[in-house]
C-alpha positions, 0 to 999 in steps of 0.5 A, spaced: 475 471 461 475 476 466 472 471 470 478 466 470 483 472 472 487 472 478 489 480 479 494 481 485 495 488 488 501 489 491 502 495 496 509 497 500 507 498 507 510 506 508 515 504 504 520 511 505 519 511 511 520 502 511 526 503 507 529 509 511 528 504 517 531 499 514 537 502 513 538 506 520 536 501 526 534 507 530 528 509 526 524 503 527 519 503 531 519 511 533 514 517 528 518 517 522 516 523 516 520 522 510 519 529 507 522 537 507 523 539 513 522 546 511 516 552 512 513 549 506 515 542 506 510 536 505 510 529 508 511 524 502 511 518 507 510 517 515 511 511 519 504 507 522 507 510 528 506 517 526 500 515 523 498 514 529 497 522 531 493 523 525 501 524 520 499 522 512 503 524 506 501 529 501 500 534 508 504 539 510 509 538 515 508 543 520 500 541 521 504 533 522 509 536 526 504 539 531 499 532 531 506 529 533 511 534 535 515 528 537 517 525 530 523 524 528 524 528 520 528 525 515 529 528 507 528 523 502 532 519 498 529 517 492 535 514 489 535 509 495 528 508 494 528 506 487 534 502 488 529 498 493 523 498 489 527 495 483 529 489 488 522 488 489 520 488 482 524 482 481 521 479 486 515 480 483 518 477 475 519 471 479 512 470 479 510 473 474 512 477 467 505 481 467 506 487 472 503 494 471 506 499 476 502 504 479 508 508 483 515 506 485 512 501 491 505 499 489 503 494 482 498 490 479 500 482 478 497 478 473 498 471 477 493 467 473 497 462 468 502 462 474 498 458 478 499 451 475 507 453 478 506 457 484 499 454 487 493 459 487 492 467 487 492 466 496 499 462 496 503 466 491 501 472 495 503 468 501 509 467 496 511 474 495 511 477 501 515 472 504 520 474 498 520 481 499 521 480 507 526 475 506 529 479 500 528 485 501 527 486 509 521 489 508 513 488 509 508 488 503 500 488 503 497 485 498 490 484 495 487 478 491 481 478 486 479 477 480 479 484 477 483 488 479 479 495 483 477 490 488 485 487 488 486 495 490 481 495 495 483 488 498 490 490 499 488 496 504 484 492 507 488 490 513 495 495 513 500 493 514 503 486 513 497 484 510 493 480 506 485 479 503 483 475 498 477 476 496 474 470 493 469 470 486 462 471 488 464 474 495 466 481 491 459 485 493 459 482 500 466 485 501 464 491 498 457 493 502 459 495 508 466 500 506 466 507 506 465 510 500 471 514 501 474 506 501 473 507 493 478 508 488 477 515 484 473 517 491 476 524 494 475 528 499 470 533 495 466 526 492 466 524 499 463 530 501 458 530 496 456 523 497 455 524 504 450 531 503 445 526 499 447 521 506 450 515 502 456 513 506 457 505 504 458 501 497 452 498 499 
């Protein structure tokens, strides 16, 4: 019964940009976009302090480059970040073996019979972030429900290093007052039709 269901999910906060941090003490603290370089390059990640200017990944690296000219660009190293991201995954077996990867850095747990050794759905998320920092060096995201669209919801809720759980019966509050473009499956033309018939929150 879905109702008794404890849905994580776990979110790697900016996890190229996180890795190549890292890996090079030099690159952390500073606007970093981990993409091609080149005249058609794409940002496939930027640091929180690149996202400051307005950096996002999926966009071109000349437009990211002009919100903030001062950012550092380095090429991906996806043998790296695989190699980061298997780490991570054992971390999440420990807890639990129903794991439904979205990407390399995000996934669904299924905690709901790992309670009676790890305590309830807040506790093993606390778990889990303490597992991946201490083992990994790196921080995660992590939201907590009972189905996993509000999980996906809840772990963005406060990025980065944070954590939200959304307790049963608390769901629509949760939901009312987010942006409709918080929504899974919501893009930019959704939004922009949603927004022409003036709905702009869940509610």
């Amino acid at each position: 019964e879905a109702m008794d269901k404890v849905i994580l999910h776990v979110d790697m906060d900016a996890f190229y940009a996180s890795v190549e941090a890292l890996d090079k003490p030099e690159y952390r603290g500073v606007p970093l976009l981990v993409g091609g370089a080149g005249a058609r390059g794409v940002v496939a990640a930027a640091s929180y302090e690149a996202r400051a200017f307005g950096c996002h990944s999926a966009q071109p690296m000349a437009v990211a480059l002009r919100r903030c000219p001062n950012a550092t660009v380095v090429a991906p190293r996806m043998a790296r970040y695989r190699e980061v991201s298997t780490s991570v995954f054992e971390i999440f077996k420990s807890f639990t073996p129903l794991i439904e990867p979205l990407s390399i850095d995000e996934a669904f747990l299924d905690v709901t019979d790992s309670r009676s050794l790890f305590g309830d759905g807040e506790n093993i998320a606390r778990q889990i972030r303490a597992g991946v920092y201490e083992g990994v060096g790196l921080t995660c995201s992590i939201g907590v429900s009972a189905v996993k669209f509000i999980a996906k919801l809840a772990s963005a809720h406060q990025k980065p290093d944070g954590l939200t759980v959304v307790e049963r019966g608390s769901e629509q509050a949760f939901l009312d007052p987010l942006p409709v473009n918080k929504l899974w499956g919501v893009g930019p033309k959704t939004h922009a039709k949603l927004r022409e018939i003036n709905v702009h929150t869940v509610r």
